[in-house]
LOTITI-54200 format. One line per field, with one value per residue: residue in one letter; chain; x, y, z of N, C-alpha, C, O in turn. Coordinates in nm, 3 decimals, padded with zeros to 5 digits. Layout:
BEGIN
resn <- A,...
chain <- A,...
n.u <- X,...
n.v <- Y,...
n.w <- Z,...
ca.u <- X,...
ca.v <- Y,...
ca.w <- Z,...
c.u <- X,...
c.v <- Y,...
c.w <- Z,...
o.u <- X,...
o.v <- Y,...
o.w <- Z,...
end
This chain:
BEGIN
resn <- X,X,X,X,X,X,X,X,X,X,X,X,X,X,X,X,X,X,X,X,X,X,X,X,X,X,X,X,X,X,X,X,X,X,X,X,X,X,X,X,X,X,X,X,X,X,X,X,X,X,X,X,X,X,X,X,X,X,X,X,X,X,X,X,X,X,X,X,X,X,X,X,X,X,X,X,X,X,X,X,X,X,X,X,X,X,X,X,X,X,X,X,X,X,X,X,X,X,X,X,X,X,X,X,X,X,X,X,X,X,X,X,X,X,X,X,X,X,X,X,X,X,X,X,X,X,X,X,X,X,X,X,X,X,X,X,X,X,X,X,X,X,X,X,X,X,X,X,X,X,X,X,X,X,X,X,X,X,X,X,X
chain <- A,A,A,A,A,A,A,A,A,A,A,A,A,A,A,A,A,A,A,A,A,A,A,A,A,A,A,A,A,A,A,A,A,A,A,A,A,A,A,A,A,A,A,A,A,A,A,A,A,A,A,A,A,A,A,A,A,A,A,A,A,A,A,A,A,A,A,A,A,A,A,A,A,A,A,A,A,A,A,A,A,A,A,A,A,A,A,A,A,A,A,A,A,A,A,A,A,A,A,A,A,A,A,A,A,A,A,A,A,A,A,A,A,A,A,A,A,A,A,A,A,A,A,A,A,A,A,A,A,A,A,A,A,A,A,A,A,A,A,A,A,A,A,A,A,A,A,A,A,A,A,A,A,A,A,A,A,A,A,A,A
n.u <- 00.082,00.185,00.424,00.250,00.123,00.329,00.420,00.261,00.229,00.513,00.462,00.262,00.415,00.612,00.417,00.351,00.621,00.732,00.497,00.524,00.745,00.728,00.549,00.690,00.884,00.733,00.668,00.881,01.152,01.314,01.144,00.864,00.674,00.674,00.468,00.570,00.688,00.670,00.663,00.690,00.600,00.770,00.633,00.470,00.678,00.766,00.494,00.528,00.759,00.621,00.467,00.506,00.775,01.003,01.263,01.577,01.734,01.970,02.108,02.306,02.638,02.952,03.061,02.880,02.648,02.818,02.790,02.537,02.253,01.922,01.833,01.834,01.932,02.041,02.356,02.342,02.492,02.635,02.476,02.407,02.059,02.098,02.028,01.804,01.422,01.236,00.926,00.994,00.876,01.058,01.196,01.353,01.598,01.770,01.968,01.816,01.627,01.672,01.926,01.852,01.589,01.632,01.765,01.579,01.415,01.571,01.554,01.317,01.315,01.426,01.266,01.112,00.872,00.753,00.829,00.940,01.008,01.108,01.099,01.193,01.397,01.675,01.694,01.449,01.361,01.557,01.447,01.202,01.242,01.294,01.431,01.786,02.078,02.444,02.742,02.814,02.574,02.437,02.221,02.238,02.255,02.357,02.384,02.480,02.455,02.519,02.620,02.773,02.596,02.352,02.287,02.181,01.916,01.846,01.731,01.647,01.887,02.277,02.447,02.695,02.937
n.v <- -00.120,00.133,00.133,00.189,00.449,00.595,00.563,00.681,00.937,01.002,00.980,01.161,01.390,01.372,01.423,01.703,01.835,01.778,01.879,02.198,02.233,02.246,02.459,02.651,02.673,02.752,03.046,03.154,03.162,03.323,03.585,03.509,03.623,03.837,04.137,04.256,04.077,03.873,03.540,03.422,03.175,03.007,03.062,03.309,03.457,03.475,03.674,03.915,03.995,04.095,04.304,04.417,04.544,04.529,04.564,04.362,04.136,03.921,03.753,03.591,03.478,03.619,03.420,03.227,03.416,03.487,03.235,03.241,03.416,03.592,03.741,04.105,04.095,04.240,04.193,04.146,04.358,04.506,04.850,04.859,04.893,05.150,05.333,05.208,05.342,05.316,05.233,05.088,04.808,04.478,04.204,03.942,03.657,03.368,03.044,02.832,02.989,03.038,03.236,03.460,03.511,03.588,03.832,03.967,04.013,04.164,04.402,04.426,04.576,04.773,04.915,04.916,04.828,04.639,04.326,04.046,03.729,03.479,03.144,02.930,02.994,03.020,02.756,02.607,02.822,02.761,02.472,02.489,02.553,02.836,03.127,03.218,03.427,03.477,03.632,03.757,03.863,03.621,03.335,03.094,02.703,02.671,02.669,02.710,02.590,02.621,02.391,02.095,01.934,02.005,01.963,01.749,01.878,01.999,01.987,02.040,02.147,02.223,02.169,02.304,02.374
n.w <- 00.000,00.085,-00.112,-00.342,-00.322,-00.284,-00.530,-00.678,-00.586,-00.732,-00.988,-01.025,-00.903,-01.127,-01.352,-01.317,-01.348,-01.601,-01.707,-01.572,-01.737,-01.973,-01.979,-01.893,-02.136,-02.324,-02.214,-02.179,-01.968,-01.831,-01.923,-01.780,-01.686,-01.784,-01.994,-02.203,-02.342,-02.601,-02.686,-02.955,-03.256,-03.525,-03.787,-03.707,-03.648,-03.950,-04.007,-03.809,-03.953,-04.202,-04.149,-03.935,-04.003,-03.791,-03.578,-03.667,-03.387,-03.339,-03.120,-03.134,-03.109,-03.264,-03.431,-03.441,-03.595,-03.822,-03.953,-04.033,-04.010,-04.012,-04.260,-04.215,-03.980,-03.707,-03.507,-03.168,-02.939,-02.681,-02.618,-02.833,-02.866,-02.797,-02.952,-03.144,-03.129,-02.831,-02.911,-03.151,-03.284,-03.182,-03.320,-03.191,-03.146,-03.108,-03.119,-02.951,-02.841,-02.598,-02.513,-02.616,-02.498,-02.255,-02.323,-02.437,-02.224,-02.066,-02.239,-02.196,-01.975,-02.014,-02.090,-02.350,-02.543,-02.749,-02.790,-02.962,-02.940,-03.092,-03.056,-03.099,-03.196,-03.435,-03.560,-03.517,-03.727,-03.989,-03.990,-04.057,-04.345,-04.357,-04.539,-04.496,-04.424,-04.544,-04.427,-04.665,-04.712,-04.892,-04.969,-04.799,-04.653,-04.415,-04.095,-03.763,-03.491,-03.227,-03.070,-03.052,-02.971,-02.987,-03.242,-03.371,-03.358,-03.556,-03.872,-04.127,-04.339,-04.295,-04.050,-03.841,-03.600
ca.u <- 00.000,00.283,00.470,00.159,00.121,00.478,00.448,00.138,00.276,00.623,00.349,00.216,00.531,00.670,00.369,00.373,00.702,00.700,00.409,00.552,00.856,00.671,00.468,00.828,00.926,00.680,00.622,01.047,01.206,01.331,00.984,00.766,00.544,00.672,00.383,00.616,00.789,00.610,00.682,00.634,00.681,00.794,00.484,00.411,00.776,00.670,00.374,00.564,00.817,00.605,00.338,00.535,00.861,01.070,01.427,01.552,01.854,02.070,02.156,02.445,02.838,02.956,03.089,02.744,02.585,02.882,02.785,02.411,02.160,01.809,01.799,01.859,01.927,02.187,02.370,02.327,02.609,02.616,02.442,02.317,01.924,02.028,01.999,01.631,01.343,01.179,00.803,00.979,00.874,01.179,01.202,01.487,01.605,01.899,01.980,01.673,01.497,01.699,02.019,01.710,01.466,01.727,01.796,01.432,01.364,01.625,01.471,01.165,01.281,01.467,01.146,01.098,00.730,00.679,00.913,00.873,01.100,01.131,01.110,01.256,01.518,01.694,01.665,01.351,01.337,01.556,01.392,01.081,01.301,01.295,01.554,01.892,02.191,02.576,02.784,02.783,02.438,02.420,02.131,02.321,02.171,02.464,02.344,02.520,02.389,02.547,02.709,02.740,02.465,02.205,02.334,02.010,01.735,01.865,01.608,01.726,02.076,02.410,02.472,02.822,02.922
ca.v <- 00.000,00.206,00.135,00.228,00.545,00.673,00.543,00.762,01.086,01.032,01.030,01.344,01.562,01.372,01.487,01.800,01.877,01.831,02.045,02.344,02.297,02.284,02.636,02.777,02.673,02.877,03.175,03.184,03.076,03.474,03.655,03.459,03.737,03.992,04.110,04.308,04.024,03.746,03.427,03.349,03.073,03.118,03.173,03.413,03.590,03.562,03.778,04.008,04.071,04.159,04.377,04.553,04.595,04.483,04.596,04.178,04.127,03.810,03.762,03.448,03.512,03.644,03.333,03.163,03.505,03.518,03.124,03.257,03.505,03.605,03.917,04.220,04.087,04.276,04.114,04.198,04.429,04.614,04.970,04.835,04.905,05.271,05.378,05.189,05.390,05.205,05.160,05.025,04.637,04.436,04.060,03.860,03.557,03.291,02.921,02.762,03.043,03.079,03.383,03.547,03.521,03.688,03.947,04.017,04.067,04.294,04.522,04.518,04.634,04.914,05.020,04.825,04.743,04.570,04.225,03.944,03.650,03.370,03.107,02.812,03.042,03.002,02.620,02.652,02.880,02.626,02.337,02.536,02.595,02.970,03.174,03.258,03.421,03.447,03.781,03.847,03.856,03.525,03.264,02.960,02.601,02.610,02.710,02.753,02.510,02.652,02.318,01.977,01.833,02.092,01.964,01.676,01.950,02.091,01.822,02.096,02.249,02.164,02.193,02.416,02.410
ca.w <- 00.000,00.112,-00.235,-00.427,-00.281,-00.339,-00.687,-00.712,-00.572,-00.756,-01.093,-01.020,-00.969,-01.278,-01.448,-01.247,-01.371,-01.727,-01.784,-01.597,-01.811,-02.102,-01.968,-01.885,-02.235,-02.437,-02.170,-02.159,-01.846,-01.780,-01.944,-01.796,-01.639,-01.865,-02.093,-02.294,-02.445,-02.678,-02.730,-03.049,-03.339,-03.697,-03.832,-03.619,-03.664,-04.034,-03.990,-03.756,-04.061,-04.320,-04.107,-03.868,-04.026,-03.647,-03.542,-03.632,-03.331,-03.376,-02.996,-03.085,-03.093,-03.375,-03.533,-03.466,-03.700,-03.952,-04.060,-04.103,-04.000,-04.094,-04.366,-04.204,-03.873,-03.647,-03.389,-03.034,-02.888,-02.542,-02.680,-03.012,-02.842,-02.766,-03.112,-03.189,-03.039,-02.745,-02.926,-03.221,-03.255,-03.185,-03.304,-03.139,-03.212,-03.123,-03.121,-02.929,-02.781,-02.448,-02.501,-02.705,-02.418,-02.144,-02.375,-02.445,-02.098,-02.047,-02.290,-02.171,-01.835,-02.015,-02.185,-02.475,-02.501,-02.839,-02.823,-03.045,-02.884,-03.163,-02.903,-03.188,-03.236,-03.602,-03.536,-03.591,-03.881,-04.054,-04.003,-04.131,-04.468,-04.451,-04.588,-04.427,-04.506,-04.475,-04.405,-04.791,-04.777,-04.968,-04.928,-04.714,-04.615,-04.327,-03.958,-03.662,-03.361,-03.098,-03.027,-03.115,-02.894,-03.067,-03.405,-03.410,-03.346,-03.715,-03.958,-04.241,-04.325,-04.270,-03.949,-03.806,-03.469
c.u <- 00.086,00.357,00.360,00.124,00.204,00.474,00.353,00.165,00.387,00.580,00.341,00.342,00.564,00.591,00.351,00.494,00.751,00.577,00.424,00.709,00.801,00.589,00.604,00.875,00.841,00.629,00.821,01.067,01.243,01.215,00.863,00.645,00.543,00.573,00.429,00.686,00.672,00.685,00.620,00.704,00.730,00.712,00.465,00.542,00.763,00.614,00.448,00.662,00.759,00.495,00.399,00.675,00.995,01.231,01.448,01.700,01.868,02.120,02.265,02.561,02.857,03.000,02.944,02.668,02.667,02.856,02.644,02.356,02.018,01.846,01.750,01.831,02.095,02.259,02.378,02.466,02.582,02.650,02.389,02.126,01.933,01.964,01.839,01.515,01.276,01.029,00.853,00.964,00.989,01.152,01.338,01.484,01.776,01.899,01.836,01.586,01.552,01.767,01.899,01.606,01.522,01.747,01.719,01.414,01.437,01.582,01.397,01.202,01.416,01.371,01.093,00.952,00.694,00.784,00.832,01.009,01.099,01.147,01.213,01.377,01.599,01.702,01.560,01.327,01.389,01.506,01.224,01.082,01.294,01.449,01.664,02.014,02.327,02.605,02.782,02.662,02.418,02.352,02.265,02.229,02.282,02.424,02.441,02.422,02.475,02.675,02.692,02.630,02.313,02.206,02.221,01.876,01.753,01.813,01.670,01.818,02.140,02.456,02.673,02.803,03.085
c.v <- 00.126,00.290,00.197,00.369,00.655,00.605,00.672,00.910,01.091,01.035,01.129,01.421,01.524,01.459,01.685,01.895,01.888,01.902,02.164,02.350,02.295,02.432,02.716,02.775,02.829,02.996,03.220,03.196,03.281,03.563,03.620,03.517,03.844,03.974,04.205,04.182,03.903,03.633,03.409,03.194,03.148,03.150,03.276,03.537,03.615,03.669,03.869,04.089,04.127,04.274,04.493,04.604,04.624,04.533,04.428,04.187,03.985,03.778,03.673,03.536,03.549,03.572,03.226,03.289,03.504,03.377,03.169,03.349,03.514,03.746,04.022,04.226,04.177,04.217,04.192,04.244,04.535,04.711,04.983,04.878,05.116,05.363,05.327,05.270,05.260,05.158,05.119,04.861,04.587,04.239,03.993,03.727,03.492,03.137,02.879,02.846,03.048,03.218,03.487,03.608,03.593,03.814,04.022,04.036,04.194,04.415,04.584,04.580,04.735,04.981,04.986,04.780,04.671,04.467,04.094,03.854,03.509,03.234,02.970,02.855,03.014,02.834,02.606,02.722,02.796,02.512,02.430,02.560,02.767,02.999,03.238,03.303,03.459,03.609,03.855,03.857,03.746,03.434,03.133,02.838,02.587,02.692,02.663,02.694,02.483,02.544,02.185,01.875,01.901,02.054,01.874,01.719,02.037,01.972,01.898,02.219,02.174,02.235,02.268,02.436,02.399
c.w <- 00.000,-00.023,-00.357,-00.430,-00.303,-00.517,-00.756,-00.701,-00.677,-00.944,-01.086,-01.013,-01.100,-01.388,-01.476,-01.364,-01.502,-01.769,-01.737,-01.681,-01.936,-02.122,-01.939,-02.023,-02.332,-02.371,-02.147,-01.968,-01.765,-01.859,-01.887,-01.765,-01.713,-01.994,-02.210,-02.394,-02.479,-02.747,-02.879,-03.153,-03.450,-03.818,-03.790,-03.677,-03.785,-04.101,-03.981,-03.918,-04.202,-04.249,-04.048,-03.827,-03.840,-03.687,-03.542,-03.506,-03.326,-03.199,-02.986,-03.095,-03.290,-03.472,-03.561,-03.600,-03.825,-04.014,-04.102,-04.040,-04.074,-04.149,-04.257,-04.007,-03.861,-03.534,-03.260,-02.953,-02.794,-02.610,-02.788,-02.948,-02.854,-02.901,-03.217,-03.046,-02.966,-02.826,-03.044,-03.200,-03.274,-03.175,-03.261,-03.176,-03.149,-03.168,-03.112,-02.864,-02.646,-02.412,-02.557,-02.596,-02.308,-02.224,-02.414,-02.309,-02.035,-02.129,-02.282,-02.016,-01.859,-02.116,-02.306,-02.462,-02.619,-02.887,-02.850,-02.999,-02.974,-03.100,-03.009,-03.182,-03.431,-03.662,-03.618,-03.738,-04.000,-04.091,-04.042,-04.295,-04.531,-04.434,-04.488,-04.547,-04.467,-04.485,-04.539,-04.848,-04.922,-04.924,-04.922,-04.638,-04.455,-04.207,-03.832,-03.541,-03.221,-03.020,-03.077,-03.068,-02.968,-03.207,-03.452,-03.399,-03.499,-03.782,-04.094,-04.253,-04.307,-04.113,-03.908,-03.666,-03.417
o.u <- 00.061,00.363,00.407,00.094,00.174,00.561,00.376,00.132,00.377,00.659,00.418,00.376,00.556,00.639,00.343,00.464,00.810,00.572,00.374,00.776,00.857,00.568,00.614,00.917,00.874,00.550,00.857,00.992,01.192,01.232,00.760,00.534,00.455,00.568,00.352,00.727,00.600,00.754,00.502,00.809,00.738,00.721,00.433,00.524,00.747,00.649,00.474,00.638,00.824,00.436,00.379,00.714,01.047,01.290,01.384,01.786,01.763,02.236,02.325,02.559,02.797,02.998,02.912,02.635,02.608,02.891,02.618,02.451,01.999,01.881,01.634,01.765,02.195,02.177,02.424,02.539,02.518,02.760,02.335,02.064,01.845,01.868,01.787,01.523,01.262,01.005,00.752,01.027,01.049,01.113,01.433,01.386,01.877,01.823,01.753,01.477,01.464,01.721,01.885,01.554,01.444,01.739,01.751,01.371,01.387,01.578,01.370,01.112,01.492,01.391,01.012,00.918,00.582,00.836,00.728,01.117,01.086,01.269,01.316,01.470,01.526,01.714,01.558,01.280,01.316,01.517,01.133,00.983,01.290,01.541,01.620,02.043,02.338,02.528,02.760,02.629,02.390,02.393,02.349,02.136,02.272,02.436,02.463,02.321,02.492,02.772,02.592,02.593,02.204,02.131,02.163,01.769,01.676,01.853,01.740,01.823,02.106,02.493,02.756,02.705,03.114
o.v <- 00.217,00.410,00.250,00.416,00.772,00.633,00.737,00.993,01.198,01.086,01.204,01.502,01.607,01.532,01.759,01.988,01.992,01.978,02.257,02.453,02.372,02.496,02.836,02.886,02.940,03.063,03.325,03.236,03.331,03.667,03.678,03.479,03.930,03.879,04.234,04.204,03.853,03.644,03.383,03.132,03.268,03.231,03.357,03.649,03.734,03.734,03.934,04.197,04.186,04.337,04.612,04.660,04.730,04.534,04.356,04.262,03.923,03.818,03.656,03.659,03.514,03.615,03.168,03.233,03.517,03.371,03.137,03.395,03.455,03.843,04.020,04.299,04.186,04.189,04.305,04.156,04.637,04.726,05.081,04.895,05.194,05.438,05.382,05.260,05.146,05.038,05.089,04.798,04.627,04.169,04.016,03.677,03.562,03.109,02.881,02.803,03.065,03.299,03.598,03.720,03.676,03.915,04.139,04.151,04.290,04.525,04.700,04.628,04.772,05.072,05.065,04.700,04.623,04.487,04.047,03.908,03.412,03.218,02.931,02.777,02.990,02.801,02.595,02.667,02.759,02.458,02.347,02.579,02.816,02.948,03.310,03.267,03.478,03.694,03.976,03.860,03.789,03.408,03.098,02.875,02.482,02.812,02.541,02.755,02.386,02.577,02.162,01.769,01.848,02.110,01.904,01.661,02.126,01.860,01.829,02.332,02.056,02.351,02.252,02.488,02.424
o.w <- -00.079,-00.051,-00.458,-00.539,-00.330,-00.599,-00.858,-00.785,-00.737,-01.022,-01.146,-01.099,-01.191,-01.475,-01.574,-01.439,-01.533,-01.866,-01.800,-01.686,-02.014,-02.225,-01.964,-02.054,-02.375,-02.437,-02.096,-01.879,-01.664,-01.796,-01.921,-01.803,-01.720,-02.071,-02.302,-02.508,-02.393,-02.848,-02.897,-03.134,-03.477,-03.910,-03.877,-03.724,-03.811,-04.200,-04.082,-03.971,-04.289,-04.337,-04.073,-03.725,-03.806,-03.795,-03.466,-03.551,-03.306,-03.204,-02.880,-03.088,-03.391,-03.587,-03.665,-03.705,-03.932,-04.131,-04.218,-03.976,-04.180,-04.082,-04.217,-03.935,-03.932,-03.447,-03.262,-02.907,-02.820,-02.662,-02.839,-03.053,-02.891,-02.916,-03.314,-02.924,-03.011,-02.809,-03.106,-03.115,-03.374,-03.082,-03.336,-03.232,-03.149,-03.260,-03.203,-02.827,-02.562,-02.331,-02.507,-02.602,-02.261,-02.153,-02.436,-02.312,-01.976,-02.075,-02.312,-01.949,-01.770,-02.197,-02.353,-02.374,-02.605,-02.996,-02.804,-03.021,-02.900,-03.099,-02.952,-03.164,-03.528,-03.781,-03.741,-03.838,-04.091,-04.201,-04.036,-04.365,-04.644,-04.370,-04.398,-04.661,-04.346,-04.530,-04.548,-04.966,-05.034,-04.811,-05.005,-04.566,-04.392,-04.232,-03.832,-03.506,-03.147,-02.952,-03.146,-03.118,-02.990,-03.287,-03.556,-03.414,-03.537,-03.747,-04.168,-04.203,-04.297,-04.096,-03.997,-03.611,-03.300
end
């Protein structure tokens, strides 16, 4: 009875515990109350780029951005924000949706109220087959996965790490 009991509770947190990491996943682990920053997918970022024309920031290292980038992304550099006005819409973007989601929150709590947080990160956008490109502004199938353990969440591209 004893054993049945602890099998039963040690159920529930399990289940417990993957569904708030699945609600920390798509509310971002550092945004999660902030209602300035949005989670979104790549549909969604998409949308955002053809509607409301977004500041795009690149938040990886600069050898992760020089193998690829999205079109007319900039990369993220302490003071690169002071120069976009705060109500412009700002889409971010990294690997899987984590350096992206810290760096979106810091924005919004220097005033930033219209963030679009790519939560896939360029992972995502890849494996969706949209377009990327390299420092000579040249369309590239080769992405940047942060590391070699992230290199099996890339389904399309050539992976670089």
């Amino acid at each position: 009875m004893l054993k049945r009991k602890f099998l039963l509770v040690a159920t529930g947190i399990t289940i417990l515990s993957i569904t708030a990491g699945i609600i920390v996943f798509r509310k971002g682990i550092y945004s999660f109350w902030d209602v300035n920053v949005k989670r979104i997918n790549t549909e969604e970022a998409q949308k955002i780029l053809l509607s409301h024309e977004p500041f795009i920031l690149d938040t990886r290292t600069p050898e992760e951005f020089n193998v690829s980038h999205l079109q007319g992304a900039i990369r993220f550099e302490e003071g690169i924000m002071n120069q976009v006005p705060k109500d412009r819409p700002v889409l971010i973007y990294c690997t899987i949706g984590v350096r992206s989601n810290r760096v979106a929150k810091e924005l919004s709590d220097k005033g930033f109220s219209s963030i679009y947080d790519m939560k896939e990160g360029i992972l995502g956008w890849a494996n969706n087959q949209l377009p990327v490109i390299d420092t000579k502004n040249r369309p590239t199938d080769s992405i940047h996965t942060y590391n070699k353990s992230f290199a099996h969440l890339l389904k399309h591209g050539k992976a670089v790490y």
